[in-house]
VOGU-3710 file (C-alpha; in Angstrom, 3 decimals, decimal comma):
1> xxxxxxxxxx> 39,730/-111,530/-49,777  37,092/-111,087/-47,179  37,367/-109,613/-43,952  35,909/-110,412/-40,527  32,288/-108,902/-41,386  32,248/-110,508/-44,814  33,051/-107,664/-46,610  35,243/-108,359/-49,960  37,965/-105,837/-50,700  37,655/-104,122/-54,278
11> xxxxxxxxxx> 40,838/-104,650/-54,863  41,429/-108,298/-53,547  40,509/-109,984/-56,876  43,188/-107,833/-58,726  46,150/-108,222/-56,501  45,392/-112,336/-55,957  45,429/-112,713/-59,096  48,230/-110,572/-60,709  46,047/-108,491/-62,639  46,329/-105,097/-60,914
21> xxxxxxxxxx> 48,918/-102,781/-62,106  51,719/-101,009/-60,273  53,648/-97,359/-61,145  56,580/-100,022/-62,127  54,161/-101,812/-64,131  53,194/-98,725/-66,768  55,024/-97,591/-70,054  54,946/-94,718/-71,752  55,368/-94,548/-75,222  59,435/-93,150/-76,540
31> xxxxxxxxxx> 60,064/-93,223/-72,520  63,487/-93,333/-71,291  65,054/-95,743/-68,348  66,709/-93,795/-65,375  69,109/-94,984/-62,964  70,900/-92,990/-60,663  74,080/-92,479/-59,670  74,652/-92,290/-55,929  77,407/-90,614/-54,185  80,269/-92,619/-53,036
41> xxxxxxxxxx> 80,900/-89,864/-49,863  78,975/-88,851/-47,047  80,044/-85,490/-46,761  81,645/-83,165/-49,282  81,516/-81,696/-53,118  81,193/-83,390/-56,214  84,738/-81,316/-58,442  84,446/-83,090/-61,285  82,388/-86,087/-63,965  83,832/-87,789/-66,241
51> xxxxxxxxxx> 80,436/-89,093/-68,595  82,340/-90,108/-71,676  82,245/-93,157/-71,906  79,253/-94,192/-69,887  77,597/-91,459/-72,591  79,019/-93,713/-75,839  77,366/-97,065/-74,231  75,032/-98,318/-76,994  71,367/-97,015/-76,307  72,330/-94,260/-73,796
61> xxxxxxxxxx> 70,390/-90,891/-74,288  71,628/-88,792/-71,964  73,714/-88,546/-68,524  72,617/-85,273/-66,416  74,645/-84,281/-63,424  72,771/-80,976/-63,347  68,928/-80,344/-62,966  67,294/-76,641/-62,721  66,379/-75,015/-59,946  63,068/-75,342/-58,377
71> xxxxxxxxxx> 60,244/-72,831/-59,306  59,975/-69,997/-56,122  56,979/-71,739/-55,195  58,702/-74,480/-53,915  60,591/-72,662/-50,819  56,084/-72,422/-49,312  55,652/-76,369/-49,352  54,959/-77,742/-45,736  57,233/-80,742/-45,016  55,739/-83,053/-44,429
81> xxxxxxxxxx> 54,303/-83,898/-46,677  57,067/-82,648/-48,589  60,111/-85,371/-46,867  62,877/-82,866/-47,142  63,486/-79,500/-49,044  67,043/-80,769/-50,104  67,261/-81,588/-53,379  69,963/-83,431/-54,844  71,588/-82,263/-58,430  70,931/-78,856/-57,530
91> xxxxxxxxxx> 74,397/-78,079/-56,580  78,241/-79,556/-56,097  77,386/-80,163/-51,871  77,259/-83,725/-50,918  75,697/-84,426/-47,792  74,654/-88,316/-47,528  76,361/-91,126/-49,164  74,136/-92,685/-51,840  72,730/-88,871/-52,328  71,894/-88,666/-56,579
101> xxxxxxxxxx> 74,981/-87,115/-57,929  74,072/-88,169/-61,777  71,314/-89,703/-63,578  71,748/-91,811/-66,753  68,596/-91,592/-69,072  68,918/-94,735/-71,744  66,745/-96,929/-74,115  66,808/-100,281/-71,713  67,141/-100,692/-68,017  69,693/-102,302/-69,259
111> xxxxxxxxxx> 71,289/-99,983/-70,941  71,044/-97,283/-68,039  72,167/-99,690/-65,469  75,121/-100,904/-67,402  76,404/-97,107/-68,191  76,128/-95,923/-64,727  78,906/-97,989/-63,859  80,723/-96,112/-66,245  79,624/-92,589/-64,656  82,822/-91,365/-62,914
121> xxxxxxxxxx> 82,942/-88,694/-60,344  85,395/-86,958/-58,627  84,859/-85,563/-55,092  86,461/-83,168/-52,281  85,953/-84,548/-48,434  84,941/-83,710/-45,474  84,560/-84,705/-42,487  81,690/-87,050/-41,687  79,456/-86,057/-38,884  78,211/-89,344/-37,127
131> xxxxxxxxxx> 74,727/-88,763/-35,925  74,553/-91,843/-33,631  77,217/-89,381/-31,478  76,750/-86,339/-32,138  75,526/-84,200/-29,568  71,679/-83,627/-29,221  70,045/-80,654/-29,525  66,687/-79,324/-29,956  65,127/-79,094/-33,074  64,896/-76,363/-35,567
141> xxxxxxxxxx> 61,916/-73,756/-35,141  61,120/-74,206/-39,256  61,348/-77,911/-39,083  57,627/-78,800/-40,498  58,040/-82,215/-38,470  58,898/-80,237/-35,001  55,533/-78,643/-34,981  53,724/-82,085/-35,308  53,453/-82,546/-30,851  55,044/-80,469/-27,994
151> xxxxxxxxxx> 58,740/-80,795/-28,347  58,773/-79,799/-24,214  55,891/-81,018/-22,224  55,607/-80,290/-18,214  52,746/-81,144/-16,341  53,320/-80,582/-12,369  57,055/-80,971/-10,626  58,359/-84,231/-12,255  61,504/-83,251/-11,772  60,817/-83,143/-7,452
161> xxxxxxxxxx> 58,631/-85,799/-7,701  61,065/-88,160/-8,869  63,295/-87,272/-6,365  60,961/-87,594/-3,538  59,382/-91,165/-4,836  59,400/-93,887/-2,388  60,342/-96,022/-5,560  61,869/-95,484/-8,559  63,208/-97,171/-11,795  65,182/-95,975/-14,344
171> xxxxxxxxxx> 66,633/-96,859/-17,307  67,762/-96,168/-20,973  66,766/-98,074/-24,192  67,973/-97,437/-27,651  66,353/-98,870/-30,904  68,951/-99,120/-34,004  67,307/-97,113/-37,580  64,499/-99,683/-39,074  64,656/-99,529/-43,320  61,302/-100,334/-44,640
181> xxxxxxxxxx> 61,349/-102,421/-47,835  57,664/-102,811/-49,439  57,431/-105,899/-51,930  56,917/-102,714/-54,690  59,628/-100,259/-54,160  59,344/-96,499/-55,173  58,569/-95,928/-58,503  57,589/-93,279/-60,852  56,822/-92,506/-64,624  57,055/-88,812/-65,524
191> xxxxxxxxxx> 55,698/-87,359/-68,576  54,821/-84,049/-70,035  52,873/-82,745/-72,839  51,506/-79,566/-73,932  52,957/-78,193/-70,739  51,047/-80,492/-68,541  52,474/-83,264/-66,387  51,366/-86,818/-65,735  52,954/-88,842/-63,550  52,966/-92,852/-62,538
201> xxxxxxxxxx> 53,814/-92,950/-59,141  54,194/-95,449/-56,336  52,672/-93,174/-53,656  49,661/-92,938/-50,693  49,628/-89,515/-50,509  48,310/-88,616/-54,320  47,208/-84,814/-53,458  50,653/-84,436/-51,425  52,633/-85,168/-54,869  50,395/-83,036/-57,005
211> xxxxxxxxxx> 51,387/-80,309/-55,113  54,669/-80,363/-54,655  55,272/-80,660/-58,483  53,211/-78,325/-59,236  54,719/-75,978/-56,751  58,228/-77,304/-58,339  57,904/-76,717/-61,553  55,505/-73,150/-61,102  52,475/-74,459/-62,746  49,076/-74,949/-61,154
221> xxxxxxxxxx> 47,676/-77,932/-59,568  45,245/-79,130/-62,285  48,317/-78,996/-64,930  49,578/-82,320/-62,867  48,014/-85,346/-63,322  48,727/-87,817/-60,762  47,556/-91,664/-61,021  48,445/-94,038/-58,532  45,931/-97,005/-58,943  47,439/-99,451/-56,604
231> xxxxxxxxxx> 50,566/-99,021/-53,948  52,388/-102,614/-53,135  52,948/-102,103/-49,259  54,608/-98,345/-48,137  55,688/-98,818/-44,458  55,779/-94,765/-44,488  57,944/-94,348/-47,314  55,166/-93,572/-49,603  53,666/-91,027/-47,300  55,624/-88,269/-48,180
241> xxxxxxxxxx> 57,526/-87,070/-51,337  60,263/-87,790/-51,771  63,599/-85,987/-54,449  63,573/-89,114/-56,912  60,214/-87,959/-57,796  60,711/-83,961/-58,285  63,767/-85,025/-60,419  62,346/-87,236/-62,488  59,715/-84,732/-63,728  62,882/-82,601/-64,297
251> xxxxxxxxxx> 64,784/-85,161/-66,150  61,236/-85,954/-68,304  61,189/-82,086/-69,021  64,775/-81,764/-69,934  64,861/-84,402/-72,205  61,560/-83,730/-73,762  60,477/-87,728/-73,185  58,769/-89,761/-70,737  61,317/-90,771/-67,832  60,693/-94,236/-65,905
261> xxxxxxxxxx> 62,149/-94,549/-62,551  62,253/-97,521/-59,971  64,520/-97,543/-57,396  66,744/-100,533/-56,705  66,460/-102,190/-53,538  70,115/-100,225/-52,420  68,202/-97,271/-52,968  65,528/-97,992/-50,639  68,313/-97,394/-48,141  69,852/-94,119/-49,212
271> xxxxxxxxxx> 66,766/-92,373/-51,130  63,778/-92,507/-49,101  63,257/-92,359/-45,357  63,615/-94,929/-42,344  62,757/-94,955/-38,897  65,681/-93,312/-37,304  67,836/-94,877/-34,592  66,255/-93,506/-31,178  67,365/-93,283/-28,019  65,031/-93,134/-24,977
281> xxxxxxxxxx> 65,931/-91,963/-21,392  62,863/-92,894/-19,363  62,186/-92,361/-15,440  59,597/-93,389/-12,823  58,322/-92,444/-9,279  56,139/-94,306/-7,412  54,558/-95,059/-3,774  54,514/-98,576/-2,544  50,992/-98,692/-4,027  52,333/-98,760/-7,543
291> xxxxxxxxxx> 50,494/-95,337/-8,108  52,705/-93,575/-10,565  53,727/-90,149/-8,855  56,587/-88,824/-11,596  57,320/-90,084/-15,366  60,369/-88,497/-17,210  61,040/-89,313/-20,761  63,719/-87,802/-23,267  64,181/-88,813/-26,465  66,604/-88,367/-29,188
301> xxxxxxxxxx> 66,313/-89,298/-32,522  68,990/-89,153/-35,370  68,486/-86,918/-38,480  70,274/-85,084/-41,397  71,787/-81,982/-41,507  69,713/-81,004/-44,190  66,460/-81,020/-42,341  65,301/-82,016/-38,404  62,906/-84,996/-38,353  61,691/-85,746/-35,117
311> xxxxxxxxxx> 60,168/-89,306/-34,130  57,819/-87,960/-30,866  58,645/-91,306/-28,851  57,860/-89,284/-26,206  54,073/-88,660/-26,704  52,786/-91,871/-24,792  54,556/-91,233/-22,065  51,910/-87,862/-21,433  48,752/-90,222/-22,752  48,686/-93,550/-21,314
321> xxxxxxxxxx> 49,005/-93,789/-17,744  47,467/-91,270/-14,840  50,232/-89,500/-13,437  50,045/-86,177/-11,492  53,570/-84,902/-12,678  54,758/-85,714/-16,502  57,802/-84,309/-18,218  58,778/-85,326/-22,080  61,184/-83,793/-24,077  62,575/-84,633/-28,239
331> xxxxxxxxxx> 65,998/-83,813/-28,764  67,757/-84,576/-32,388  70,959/-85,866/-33,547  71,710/-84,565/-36,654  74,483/-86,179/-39,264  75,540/-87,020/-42,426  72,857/-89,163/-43,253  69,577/-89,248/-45,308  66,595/-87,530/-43,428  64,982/-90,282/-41,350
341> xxxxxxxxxx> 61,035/-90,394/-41,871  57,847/-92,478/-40,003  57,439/-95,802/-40,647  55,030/-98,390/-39,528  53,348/-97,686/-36,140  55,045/-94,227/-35,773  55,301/-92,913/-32,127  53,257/-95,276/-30,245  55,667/-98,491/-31,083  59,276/-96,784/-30,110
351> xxxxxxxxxx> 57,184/-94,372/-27,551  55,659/-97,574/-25,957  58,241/-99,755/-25,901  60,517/-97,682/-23,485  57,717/-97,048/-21,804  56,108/-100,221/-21,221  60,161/-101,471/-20,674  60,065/-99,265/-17,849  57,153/-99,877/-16,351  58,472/-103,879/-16,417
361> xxxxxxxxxx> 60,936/-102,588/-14,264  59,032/-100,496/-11,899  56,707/-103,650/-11,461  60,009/-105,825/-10,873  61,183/-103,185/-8,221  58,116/-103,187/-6,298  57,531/-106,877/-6,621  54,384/-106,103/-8,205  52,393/-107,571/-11,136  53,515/-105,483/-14,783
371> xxxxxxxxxx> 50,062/-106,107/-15,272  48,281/-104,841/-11,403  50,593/-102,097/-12,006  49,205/-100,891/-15,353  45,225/-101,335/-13,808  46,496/-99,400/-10,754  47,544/-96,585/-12,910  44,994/-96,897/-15,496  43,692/-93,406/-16,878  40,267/-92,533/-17,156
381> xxxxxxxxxx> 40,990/-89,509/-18,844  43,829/-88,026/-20,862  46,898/-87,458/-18,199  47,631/-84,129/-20,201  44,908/-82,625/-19,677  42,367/-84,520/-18,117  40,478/-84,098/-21,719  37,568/-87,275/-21,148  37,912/-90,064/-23,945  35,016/-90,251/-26,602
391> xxxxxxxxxx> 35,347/-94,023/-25,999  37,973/-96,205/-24,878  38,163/-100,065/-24,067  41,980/-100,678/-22,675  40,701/-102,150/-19,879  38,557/-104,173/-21,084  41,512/-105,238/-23,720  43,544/-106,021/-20,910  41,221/-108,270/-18,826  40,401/-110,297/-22,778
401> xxxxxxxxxx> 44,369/-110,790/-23,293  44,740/-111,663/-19,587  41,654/-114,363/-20,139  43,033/-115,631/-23,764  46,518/-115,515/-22,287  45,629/-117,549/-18,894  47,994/-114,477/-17,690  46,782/-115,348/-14,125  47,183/-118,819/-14,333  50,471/-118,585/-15,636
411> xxxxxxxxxx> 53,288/-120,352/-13,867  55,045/-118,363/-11,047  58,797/-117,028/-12,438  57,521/-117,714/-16,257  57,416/-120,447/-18,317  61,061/-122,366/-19,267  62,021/-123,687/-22,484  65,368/-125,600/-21,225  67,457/-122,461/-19,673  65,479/-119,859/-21,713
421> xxx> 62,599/-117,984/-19,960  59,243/-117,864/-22,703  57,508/-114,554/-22,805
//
């Protein structure tokens, strides 16, 4: 409960102890249970429900397969922090297995989760568009996340300089799609009276969600309350907003009752985002020095049809090391999938992983130290630009982990464990 200076958090107390409340944690009075009903296709239209029966189970108030359309407003939102401007039960189009096809509102959780197994509904394929193959292309000019960094980046010939490099080392690495799973998964409470709305939710981004349902539903901002008092982990998830929250307001409105929401753990998978598979082409130049002459890195990322996320792996390789000629580029895979989204250490982790992978390799080649090799190409200033850094203390951080690490003294070909090599 204290951190390195002393300092006690103001929520520490609460969450040690159990006492601080979560969106999952809060109950409205007469509100409903909601459980959705994901699609069982990745690609298609929904022809058909059969609700009957799951709508006699004891305790169920409603089953919607239908919510209204979005208020105008809606089509000006910037995504992010808006996730995706797809929403589900707006039409018959599938395009993402586990997509909300249905929604049963009931009495219990119990009651809700019991008659969604009952929900049937019938379907029309076609085909499924892998995104792991598809082809790659450039991202969309409207996609919100595309304007984040410089899809194309040149800086000098990197292209000539590679090819003229004494030295070179090349190589591809791919990282598989990463699901975040907080301990508190997303959760909202949606209620309205008087024509305003108050919502629970399991969010970081408070404003973001105020917004976007107000923008939703055509009212203004102050007519949405939004209370979020504690969040139990978010890994990105919570960032944005996602369409279990905008239809949960609807369902809360349609019904004319408070609607409670929290998504199952399978959810987690299908509903909100994950760091997308990525897939990063990376290539070095060098003189016998070590001095980095060309760096080429391309990356792909997978996404949906429905929108173009793009995960700028990319961006260290134009900020980290001095190198007269830099070229990056993002490419996107899009498929049948939900939209991918951050997650914990966006960018730099995937961006510096390839990179730093790389650079291993260039050190190997030249016989060199991975460690000599990042001092000899250490950047005073931004390689962009040559912008100079407020403050910055890498080298210093390297020469403390080399001390802590007895990196120099380490023994020569790496430490052995039996036949495996320790890192």
């Amino acid at each position: 409960m204290t951190g390195i200076r002393g300092a006690t958090r103001q929520d520490g107390p609460a969450k040690v102890t159990g006492a601080a409340e979560y969106a999952a944690d809060y109950n409205a009075a007469g509100q409903v249970y909601a459980v959705l009903v994901g699609a069982t296709i990745s690609a298609g239209r929904v022809s058909g429900y059969d609700v009957d029966e799951a709508q006699r189970e004891p305790g169920v108030v409603q089953v919607l397969t239908e919510l209204p359309a979005v208020d105008e407003a809606f089509a000006a939102l910037p995504s992010p922090p808006l996730a995706t401007r797809f929403l589900p039960m707006q039409s018959d189009v599938v395009h993402y297995w586990g997509q909300p096809v249905a929604m049963v509102l009931a009495e219990s959780l119990e009651a809700a989760e019991g008659a969604a197994t009952y929900v049937r509904v019938f379907y029309e394929r076609e085909p499924f568009i892998d995104p792991d193959t598809a082809v790659a292309v450039p991202p969309s000019p409207e996609s919100g996340y595309g304007m984040l960094s410089d899809l194309e980046f040149r800086k000098g010939d990197a292209a000539g300089a590679l090819a003229r490099a004494p030295v070179r080392a090349a190589g591809t690495s791919t990282q598989p799609s990463r699901h975040g799973n907080p301990m508190e998964p997303s959760a909202i409470v949606a209620e309205w009276h008087d024509g305003r709305l108050t919502v629970h939710d399991s969010v970081r981004h408070v404003y973001a969600v105020q917004d976007t349902l107000a923008a939703a539903f055509g009212v203004a901002a102050d007519e949405v309350r939004m209370i979020a008092p504690h969040t139990g982990g978010g890994y990105g998830t919570k960032a944005f907003v996602w369409p279990h929250e905008i239809l949960t307001a609807m369902a809360a409105k349609a019904v004319g009752r408070p609607v409670k929401l929290v998504l199952t753990r399978q959810d987690m998978y299908s509903i909100v985002g994950y760091q997308p598979l990525m897939e990063h082409r990376v290539s070095l130049g060098a003189d016998e020095s070590g001095e980095l002459q060309a760096i080429v890195h391309e990356v792909d990322n997978v996404t949906a049809v429905t929108d173009d996320h793009v995960e700028f792996g990319s961006v260290p390789s134009k900020v980290l090391y001095a190198c007269p000629n830099i070229s990056t580029s993002q490419r996107v895979r899009r498929g049948n999938v939900n939209l991918s989204s951050f997650m914990r250490s966006p960018i730099d982790g995937p961006g510096t992983w390839a990179l730093g992978s790389a650079m291993d390799e260039l050190a190997h080649t030249l016989s060199m130290d991975p460690l000599t090799l990042r001092l000899v190409n250490y950047a005073e200033t931004d390689p962009a630009d040559s912008t100079p850094r407020s403050s910055k203390k890498l080298k210093e951080a390297y020469e403390e982990g080399a001390r802590r690490f007895g990196w120099w003294e380490r023994p020569k070909g790496g430490t052995r464990d039996g036949h495996r090599l320790v890192g």
